[in-house]
Backbone as XML, in Angstrom:
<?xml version="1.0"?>
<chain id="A" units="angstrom">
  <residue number="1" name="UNK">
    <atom name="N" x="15.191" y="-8.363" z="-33.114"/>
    <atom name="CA" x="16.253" y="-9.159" z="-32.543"/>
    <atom name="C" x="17.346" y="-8.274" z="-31.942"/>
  </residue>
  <residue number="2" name="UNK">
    <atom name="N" x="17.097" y="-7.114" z="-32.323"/>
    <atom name="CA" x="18.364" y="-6.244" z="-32.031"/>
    <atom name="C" x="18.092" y="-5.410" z="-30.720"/>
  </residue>
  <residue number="3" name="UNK">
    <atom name="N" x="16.937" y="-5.598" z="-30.481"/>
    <atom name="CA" x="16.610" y="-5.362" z="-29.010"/>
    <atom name="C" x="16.909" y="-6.344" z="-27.663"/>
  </residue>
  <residue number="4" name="UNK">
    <atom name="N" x="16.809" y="-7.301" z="-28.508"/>
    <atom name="CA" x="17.259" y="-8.310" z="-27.191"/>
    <atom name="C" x="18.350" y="-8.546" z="-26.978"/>
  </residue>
  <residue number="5" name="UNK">
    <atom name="N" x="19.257" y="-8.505" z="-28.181"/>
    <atom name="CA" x="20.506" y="-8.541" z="-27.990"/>
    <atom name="C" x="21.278" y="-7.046" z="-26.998"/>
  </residue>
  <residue number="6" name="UNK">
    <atom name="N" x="20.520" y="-6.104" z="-27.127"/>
    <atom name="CA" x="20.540" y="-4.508" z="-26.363"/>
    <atom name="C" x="19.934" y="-5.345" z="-25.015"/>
  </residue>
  <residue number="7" name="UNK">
    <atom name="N" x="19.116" y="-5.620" z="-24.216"/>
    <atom name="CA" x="18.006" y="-6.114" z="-23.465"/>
    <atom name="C" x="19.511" y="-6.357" z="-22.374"/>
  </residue>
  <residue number="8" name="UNK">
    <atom name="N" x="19.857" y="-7.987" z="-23.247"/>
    <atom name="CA" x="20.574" y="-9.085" z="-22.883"/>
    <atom name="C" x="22.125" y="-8.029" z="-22.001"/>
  </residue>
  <residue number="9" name="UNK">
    <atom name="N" x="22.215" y="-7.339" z="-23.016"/>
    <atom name="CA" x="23.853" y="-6.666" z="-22.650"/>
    <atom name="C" x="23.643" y="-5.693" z="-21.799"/>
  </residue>
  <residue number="10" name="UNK">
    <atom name="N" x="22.399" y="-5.195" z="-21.645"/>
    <atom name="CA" x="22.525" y="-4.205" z="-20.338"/>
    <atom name="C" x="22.031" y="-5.075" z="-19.136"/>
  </residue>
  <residue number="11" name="UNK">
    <atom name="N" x="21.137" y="-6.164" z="-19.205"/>
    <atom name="CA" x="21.291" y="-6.738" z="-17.819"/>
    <atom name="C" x="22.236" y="-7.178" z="-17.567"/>
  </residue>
  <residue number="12" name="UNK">
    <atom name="N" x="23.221" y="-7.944" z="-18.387"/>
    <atom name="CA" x="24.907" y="-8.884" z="-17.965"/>
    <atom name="C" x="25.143" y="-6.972" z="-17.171"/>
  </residue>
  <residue number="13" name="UNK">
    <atom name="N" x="25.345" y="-6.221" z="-17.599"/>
    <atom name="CA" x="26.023" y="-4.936" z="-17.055"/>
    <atom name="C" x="25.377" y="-4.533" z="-16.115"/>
  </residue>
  <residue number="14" name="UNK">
    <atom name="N" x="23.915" y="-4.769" z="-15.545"/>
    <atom name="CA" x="23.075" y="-4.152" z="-14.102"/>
    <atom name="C" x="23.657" y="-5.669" z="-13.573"/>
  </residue>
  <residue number="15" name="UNK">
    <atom name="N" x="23.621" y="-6.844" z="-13.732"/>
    <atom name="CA" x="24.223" y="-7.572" z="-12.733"/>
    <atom name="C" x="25.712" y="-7.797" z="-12.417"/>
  </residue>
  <residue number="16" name="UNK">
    <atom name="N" x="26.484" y="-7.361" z="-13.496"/>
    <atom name="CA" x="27.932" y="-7.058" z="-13.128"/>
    <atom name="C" x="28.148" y="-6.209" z="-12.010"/>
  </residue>
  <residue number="17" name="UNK">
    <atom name="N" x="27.231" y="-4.812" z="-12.360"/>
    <atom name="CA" x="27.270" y="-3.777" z="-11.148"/>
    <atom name="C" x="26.758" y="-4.085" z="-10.134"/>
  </residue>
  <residue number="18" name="UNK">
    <atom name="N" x="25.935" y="-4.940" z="-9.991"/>
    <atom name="CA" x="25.251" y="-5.065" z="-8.777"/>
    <atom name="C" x="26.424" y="-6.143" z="-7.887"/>
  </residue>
  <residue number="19" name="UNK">
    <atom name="N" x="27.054" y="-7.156" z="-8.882"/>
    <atom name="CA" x="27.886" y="-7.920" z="-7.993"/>
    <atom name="C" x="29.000" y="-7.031" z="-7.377"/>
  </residue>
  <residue number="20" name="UNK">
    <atom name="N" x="29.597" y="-6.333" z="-8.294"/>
    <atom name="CA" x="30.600" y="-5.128" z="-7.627"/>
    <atom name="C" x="30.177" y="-4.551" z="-6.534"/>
  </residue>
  <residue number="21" name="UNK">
    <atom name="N" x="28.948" y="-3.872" z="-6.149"/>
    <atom name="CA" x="28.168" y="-3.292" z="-5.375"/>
    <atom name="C" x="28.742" y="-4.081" z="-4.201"/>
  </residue>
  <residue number="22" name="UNK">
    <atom name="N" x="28.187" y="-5.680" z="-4.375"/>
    <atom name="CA" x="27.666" y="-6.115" z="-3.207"/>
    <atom name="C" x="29.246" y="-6.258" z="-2.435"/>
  </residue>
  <residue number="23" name="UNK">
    <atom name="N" x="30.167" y="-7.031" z="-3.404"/>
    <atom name="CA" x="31.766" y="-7.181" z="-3.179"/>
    <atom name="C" x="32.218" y="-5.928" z="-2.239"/>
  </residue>
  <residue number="24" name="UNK">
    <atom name="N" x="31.740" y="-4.756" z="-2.409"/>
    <atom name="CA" x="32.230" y="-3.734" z="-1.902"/>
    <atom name="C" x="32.117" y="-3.394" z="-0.710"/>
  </residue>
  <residue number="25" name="UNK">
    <atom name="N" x="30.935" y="-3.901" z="-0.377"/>
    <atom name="CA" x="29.843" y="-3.780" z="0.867"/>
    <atom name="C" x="30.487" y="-4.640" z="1.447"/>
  </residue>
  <residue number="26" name="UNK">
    <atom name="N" x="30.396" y="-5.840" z="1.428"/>
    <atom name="CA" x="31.349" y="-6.312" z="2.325"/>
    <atom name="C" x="32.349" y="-6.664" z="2.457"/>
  </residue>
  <residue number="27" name="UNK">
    <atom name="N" x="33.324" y="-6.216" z="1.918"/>
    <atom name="CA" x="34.626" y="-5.771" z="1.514"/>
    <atom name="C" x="35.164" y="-4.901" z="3.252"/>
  </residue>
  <residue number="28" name="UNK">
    <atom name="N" x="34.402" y="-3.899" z="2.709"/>
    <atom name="CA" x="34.195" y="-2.507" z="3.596"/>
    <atom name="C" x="33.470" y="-3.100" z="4.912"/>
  </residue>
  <residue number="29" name="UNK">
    <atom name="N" x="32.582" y="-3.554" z="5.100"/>
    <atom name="CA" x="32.425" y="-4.451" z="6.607"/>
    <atom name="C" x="33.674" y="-5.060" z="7.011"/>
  </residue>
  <residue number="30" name="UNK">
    <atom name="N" x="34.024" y="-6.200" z="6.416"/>
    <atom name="CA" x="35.208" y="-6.776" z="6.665"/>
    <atom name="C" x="36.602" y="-6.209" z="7.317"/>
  </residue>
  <residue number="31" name="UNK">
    <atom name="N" x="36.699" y="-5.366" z="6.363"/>
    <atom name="CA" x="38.037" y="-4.304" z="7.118"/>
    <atom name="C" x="37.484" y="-3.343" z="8.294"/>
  </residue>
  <residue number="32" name="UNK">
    <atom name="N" x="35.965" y="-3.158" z="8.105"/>
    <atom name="CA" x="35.474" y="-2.109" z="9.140"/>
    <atom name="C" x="35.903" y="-3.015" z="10.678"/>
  </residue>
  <residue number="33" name="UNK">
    <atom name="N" x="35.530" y="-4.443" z="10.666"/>
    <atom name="CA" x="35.179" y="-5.522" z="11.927"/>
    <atom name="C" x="36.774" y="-5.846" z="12.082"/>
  </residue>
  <residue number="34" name="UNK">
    <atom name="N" x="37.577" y="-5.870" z="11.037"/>
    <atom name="CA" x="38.658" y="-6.442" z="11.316"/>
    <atom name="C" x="39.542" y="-4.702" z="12.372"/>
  </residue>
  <residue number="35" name="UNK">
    <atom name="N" x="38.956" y="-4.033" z="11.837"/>
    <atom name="CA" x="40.017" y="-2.559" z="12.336"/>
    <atom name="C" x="39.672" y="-2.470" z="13.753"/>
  </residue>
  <residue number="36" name="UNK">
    <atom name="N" x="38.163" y="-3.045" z="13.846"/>
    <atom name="CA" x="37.662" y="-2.808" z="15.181"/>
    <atom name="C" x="38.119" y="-3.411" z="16.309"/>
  </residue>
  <residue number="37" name="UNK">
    <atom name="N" x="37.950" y="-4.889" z="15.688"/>
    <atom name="CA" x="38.538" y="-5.974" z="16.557"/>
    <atom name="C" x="40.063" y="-5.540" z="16.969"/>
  </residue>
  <residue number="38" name="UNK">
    <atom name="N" x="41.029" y="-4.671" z="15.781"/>
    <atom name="CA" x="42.342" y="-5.072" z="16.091"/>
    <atom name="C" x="42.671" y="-3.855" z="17.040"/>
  </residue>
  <residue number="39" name="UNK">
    <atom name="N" x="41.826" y="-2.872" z="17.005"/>
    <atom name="CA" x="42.191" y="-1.839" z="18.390"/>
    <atom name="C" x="41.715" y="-1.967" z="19.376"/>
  </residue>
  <residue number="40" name="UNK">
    <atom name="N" x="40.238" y="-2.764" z="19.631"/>
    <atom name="CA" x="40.155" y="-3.397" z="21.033"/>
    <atom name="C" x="41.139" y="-4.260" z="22.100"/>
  </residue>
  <residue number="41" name="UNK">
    <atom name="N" x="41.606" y="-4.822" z="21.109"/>
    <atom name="CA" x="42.414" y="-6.330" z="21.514"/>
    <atom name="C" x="44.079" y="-5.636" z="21.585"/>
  </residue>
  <residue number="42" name="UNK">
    <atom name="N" x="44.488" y="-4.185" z="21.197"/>
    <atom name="CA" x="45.818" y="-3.711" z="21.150"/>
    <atom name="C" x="46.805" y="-3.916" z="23.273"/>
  </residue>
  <residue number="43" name="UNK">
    <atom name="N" x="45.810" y="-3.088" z="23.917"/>
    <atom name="CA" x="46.011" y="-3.029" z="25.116"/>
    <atom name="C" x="45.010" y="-3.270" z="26.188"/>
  </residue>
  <residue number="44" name="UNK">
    <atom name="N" x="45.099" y="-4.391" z="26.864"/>
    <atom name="CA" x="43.898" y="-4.812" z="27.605"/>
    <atom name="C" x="44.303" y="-4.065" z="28.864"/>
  </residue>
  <residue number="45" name="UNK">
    <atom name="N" x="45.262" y="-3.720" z="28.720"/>
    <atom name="CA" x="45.143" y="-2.801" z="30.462"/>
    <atom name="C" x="44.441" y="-1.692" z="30.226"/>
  </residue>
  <residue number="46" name="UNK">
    <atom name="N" x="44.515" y="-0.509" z="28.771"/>
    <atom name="CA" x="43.931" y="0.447" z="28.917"/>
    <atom name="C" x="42.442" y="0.107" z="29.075"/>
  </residue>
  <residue number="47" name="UNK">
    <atom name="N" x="41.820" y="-1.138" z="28.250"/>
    <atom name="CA" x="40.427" y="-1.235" z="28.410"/>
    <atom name="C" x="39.970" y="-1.568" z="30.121"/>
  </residue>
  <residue number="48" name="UNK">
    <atom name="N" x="40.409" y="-2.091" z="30.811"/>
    <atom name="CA" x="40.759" y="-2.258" z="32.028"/>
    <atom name="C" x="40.706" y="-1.154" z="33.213"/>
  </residue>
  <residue number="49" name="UNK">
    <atom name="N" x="41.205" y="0.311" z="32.603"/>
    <atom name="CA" x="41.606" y="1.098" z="33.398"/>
    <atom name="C" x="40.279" y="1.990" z="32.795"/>
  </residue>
  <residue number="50" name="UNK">
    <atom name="N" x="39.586" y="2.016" z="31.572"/>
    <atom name="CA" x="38.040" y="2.223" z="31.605"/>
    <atom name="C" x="37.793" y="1.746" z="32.126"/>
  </residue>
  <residue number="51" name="UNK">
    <atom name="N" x="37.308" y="0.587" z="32.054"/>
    <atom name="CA" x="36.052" y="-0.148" z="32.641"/>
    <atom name="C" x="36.302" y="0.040" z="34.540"/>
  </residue>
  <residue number="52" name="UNK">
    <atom name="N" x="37.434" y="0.276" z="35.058"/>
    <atom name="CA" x="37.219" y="0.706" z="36.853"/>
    <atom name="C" x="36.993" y="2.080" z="36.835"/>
  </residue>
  <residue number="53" name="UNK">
    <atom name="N" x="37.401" y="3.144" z="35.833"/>
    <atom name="CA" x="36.726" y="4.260" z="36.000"/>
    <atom name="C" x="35.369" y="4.334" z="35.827"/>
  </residue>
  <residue number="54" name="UNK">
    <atom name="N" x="34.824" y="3.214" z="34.752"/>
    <atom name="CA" x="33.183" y="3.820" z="34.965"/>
    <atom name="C" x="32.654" y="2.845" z="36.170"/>
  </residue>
  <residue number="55" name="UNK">
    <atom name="N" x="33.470" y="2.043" z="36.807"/>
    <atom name="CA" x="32.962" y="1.169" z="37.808"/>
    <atom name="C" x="33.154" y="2.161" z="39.095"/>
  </residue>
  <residue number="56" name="UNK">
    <atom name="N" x="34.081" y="3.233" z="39.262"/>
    <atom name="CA" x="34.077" y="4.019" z="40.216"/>
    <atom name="C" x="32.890" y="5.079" z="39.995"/>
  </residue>
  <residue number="57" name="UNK">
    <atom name="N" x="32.615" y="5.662" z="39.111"/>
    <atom name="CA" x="31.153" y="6.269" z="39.037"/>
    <atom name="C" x="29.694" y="5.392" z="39.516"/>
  </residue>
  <residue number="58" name="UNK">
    <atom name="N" x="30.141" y="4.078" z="39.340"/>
    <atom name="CA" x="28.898" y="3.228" z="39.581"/>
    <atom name="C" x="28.546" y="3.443" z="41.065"/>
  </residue>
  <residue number="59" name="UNK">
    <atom name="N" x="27.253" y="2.722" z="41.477"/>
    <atom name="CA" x="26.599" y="3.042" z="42.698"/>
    <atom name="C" x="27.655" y="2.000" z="43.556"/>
  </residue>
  <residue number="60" name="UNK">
    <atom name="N" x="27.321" y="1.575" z="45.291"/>
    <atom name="CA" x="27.482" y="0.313" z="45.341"/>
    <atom name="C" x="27.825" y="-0.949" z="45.045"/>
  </residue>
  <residue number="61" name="UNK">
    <atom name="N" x="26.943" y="-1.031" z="44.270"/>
    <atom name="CA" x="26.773" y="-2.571" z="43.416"/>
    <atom name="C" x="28.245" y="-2.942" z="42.768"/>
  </residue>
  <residue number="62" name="UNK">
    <atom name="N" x="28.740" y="-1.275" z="42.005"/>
    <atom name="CA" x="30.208" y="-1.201" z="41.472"/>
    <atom name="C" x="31.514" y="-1.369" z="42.370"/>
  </residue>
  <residue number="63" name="UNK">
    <atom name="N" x="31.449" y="-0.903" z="43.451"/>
    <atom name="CA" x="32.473" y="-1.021" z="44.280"/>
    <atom name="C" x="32.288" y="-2.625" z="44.777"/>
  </residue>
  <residue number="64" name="UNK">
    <atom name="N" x="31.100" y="-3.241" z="45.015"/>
    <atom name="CA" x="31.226" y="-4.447" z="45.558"/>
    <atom name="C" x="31.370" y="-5.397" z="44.075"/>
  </residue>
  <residue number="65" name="UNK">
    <atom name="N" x="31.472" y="-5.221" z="43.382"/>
    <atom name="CA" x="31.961" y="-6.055" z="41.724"/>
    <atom name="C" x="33.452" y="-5.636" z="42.186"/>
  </residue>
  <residue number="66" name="UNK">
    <atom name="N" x="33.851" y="-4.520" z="41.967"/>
    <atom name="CA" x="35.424" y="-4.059" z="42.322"/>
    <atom name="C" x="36.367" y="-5.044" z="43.757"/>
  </residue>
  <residue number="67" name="UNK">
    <atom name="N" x="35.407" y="-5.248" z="44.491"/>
    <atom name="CA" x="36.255" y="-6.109" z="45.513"/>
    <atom name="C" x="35.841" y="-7.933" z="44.864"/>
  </residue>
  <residue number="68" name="UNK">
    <atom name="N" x="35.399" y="-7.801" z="44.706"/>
    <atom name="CA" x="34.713" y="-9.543" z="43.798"/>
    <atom name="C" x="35.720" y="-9.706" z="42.590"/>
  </residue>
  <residue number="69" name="UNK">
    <atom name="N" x="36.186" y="-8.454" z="41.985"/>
    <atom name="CA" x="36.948" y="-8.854" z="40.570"/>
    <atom name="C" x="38.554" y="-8.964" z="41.338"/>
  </residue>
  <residue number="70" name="UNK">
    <atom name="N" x="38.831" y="-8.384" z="41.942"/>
    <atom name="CA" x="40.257" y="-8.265" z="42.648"/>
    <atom name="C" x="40.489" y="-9.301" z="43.154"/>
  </residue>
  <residue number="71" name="UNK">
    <atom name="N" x="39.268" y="-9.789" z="43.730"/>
    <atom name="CA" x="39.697" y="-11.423" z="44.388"/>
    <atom name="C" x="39.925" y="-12.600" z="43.829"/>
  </residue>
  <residue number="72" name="UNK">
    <atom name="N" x="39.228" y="-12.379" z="42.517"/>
    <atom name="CA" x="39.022" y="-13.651" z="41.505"/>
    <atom name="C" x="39.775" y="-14.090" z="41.026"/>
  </residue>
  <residue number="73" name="UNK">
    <atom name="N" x="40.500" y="-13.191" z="40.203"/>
    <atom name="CA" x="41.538" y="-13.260" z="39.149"/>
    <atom name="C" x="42.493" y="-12.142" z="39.049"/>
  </residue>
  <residue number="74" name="UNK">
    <atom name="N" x="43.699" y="-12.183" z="38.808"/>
    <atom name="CA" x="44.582" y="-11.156" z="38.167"/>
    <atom name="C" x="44.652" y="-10.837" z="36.831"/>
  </residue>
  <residue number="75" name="UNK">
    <atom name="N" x="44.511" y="-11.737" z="36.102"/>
    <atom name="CA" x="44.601" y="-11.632" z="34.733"/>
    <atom name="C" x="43.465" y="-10.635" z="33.826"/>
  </residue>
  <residue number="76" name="UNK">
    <atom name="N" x="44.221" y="-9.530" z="33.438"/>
    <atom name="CA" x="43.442" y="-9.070" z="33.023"/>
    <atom name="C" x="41.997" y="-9.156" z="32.191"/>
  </residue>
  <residue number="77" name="UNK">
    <atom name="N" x="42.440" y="-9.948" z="30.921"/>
    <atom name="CA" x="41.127" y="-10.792" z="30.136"/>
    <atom name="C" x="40.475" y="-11.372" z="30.975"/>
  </residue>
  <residue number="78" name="UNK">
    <atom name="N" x="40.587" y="-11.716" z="32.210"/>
    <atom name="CA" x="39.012" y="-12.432" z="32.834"/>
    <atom name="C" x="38.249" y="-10.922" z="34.040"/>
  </residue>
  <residue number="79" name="UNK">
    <atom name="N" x="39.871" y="-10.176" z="34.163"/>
    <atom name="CA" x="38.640" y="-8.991" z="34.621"/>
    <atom name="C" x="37.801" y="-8.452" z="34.311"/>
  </residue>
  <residue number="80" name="UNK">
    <atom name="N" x="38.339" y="-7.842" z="32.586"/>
    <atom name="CA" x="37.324" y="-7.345" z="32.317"/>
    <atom name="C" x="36.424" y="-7.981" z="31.757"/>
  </residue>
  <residue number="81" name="UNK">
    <atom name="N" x="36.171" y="-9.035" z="31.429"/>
    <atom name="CA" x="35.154" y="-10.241" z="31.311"/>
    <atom name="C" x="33.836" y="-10.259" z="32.444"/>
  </residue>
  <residue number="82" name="UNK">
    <atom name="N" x="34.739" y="-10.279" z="33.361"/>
    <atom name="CA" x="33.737" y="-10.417" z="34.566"/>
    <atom name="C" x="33.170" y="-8.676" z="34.811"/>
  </residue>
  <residue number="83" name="UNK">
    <atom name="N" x="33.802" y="-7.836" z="35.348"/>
    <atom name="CA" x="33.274" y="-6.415" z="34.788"/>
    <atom name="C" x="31.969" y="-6.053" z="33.378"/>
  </residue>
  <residue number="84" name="UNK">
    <atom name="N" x="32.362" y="-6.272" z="32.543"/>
    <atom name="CA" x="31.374" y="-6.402" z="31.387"/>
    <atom name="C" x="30.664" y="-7.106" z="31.192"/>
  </residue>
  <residue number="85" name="UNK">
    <atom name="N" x="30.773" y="-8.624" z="31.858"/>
    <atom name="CA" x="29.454" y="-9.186" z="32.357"/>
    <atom name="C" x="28.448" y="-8.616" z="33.423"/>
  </residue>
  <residue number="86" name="UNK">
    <atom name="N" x="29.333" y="-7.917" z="34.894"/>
    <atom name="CA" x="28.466" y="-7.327" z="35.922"/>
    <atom name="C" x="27.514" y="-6.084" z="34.786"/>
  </residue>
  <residue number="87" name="UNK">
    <atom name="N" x="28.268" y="-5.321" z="34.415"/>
    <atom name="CA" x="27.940" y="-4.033" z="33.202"/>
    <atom name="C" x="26.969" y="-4.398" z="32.151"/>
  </residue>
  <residue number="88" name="UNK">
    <atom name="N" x="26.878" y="-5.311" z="31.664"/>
    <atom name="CA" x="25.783" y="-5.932" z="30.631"/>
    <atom name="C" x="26.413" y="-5.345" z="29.319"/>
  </residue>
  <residue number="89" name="UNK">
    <atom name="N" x="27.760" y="-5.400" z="29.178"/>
    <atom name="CA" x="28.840" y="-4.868" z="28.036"/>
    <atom name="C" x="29.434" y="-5.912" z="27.539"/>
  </residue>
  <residue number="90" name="UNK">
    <atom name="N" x="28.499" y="-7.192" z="27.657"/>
    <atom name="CA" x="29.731" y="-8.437" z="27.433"/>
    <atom name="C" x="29.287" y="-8.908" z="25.662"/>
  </residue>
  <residue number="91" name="UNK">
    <atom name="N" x="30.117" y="-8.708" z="24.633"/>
    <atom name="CA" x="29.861" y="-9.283" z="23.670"/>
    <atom name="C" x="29.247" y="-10.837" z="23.834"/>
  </residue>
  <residue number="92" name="UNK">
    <atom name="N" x="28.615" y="-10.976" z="22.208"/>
    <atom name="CA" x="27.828" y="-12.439" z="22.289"/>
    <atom name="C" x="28.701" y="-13.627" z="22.013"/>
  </residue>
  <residue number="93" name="UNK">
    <atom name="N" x="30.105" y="-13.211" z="21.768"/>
    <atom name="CA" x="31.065" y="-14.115" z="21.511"/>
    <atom name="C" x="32.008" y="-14.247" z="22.865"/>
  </residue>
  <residue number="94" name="UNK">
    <atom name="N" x="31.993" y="-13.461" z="23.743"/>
    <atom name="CA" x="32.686" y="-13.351" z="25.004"/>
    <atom name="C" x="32.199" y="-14.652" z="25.372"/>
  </residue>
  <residue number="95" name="UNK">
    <atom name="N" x="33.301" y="-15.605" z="26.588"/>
    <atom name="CA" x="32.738" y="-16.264" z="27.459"/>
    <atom name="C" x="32.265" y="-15.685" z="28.933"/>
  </residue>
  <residue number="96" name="UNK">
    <atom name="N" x="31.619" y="-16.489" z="29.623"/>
    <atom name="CA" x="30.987" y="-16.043" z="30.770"/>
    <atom name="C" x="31.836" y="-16.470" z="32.024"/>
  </residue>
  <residue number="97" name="UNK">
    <atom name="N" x="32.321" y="-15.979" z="33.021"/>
    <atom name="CA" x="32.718" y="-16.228" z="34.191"/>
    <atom name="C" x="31.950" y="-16.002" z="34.975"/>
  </residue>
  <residue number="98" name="UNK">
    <atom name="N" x="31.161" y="-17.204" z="35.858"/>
    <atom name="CA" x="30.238" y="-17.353" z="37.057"/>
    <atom name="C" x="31.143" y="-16.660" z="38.181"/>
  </residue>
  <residue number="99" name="UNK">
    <atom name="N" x="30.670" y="-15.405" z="39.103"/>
    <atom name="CA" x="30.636" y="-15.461" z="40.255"/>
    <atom name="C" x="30.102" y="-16.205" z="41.140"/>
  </residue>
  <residue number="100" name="UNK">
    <atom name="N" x="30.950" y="-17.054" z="42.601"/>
    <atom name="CA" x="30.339" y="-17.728" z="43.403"/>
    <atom name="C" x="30.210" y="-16.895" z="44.551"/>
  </residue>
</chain>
């Protein structure tokens, strides 16, 4: 009997640890997604002023997105929307802005 009662008290303690484990894990995601999100979203002009530098390295196709985004909108959040849609950089939570 004195084994099971030993048995009993080290699994309560491998599943205590294991719940800690898991708490931790995504604990640590959580703040990882939240840190991420909150320096993307700090200055949309600097992300902005990437995304036309790698659009000035681009072929063609980039300079004619560059006269298409200038015409569309001013606002920054739908430039680079539309940019990172032309780019295939558009998160799965982003919305989509149709070029006509």
């Amino acid at each position: 009997m004195k084994w099971l009662r030993r048995c009993t008290k080290w699994m309560w303690t491998a599943t205590r640890a294991a719940m800690y484990f898991v708490f931790a894990v995504v604990s640590a995601a959580g703040l990882h997604h939240a840190w991420t999100m909150e320096g993307s979203c700090v200055d949309p002009d600097a992300e902005l002023r990437r995304l036309k530098a790698q659009l000035v390295d681009a072929s063609m196709r980039g300079q004619d997105l560059q006269a298409r985004v200038d015409a569309f909108d001013k606002r920054p959040e739908v430039r680079i929307q539309m940019i990172r849609t032309e780019l295939g950089m558009l998160r799965s939570d982003e919305r989509v802005y149709l070029l006509k």
